[in-house]
C-alpha positions as CSV (number, residue, x, y, z in Angstrom):
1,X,34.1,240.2,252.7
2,X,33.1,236.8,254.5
3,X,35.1,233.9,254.7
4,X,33.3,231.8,252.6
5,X,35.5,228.1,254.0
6,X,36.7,226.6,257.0
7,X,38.7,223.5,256.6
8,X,40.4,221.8,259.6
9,X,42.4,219.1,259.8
10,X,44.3,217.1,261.9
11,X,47.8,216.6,261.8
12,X,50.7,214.3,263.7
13,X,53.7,215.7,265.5
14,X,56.3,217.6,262.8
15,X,59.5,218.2,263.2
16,X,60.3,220.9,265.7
17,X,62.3,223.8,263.9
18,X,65.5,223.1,265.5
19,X,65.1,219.2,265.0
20,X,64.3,220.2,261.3
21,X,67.7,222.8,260.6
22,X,70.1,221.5,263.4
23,X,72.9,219.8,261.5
24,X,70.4,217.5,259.4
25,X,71.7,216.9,255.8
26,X,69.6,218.7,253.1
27,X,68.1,214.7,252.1
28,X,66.8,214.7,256.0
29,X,65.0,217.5,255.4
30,X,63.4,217.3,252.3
31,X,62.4,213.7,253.6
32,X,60.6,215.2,256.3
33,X,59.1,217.9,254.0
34,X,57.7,215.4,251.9
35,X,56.2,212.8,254.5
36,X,54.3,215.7,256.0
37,X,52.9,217.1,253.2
38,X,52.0,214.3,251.8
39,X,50.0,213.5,255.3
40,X,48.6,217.0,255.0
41,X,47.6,217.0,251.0
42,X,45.6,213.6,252.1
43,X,44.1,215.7,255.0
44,X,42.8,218.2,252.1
45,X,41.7,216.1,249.4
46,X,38.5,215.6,250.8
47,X,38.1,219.1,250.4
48,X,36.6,221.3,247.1
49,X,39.0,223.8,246.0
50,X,37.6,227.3,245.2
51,X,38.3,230.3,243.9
52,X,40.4,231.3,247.2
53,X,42.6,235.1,247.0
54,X,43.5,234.5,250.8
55,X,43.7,232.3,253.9
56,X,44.4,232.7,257.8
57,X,45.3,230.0,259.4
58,X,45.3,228.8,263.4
59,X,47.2,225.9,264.3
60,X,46.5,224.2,268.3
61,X,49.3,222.2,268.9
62,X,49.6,219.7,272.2
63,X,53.6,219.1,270.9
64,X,56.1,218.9,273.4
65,X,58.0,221.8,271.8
66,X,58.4,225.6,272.5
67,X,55.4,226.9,270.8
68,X,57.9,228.7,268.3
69,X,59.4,225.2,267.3
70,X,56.3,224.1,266.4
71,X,55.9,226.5,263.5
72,X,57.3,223.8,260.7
73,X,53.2,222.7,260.4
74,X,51.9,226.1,259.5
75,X,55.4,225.7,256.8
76,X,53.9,222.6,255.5
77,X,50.7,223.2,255.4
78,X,51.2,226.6,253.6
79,X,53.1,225.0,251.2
80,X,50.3,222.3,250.0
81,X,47.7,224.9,249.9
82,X,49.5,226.4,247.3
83,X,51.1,223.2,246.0
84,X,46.9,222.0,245.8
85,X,45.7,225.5,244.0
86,X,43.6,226.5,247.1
87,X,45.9,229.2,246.9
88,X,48.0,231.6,244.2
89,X,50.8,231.7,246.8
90,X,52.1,231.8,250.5
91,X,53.1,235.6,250.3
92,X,51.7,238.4,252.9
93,X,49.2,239.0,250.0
94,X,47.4,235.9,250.2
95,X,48.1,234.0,253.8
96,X,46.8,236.8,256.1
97,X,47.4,235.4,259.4
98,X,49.0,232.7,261.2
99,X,48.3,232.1,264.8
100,X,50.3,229.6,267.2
101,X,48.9,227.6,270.1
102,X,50.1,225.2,272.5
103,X,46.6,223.3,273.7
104,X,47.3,220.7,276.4
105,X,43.7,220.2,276.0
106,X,44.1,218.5,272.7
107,X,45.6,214.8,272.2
108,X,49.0,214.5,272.7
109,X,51.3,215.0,269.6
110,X,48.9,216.1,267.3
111,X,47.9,219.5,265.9
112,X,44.4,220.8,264.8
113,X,44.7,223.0,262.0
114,X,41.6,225.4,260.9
115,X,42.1,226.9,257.3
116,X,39.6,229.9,256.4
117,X,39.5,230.6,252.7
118,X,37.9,233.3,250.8
C-alpha cells in the first residue's frame, strides 16, 4: 500500500528528555507539553485530515542534545496527531516507525519533521 501524505513541518528546540523528567514538578512538565503542542497542532492545521490507519515519522534535529534527548518532539508530535484525528492512536499498530537524526546541516535549534500517512 502507498503512502498516500507527507506532511512536514518545522518545529523549535523541545525540551531535551532529561531537561523534561530531571527533578521538574509535574506543572513544569505539562507546561512544556502544552506549549509544544500547541506550536505543533498550529504547524498541522494547514493540513487536511484523512482517513489515516498509520504513520512513520522522521524527525532531523540540529539541537544541541544527544540525539536520544531529543526524542521529546517525536512524543509531542505523536501525541497531536492523535489528539487532531490524523490518527486512531500512537500504538505500534498505527505509528510504524520513528527515526532520529542529528543534521548540523539544518538551522540551529530547530527540527524538521516529515509525517507520512496512509
Amino acid at each position: 500500500m502507498q503512502w498516500t501524505n507527507e506532511i512536514e513541518i518545522t518545529i523549535g528546540k523541545v525540551p531535551s528528555l532529561n531537561a523534561f523528567y530531571s527533578s521538574k514538578h509535574w506543572i513544569f512538565r505539562k507546561k512544556e507539553k502544552d506549549k509544544w503542542k500547541a506550536e505543533i497542532d498550529r504547524e498541522l492545521a494547514g493540513y487536511d485530515l484523512g482517513e489515516y490507519t498509520t504513520a512513520k515519522i522522521h524527525i532531523r534535529c540540529n539541537y544541541r542534545y544527544d540525539v536520544d534527548n531529543s526524542i521529546m518532539v517525536a512524543k509531542f508530535v505523536c501525541d497531536s496527531l492523535v489528539d487532531l484525528g490524523f490518527i486512531p492512536d500512537d500504538s505500534p499498530k498505527h505509528v510504524q516507525e520513528i527515526k532520529l537524526l542529528a543534521d548540523k546541516e539544518i538551522t540551529k535549534d530547530t527540527a524538521i519533521v516529515k509525517i507520512s500517512l496512509r
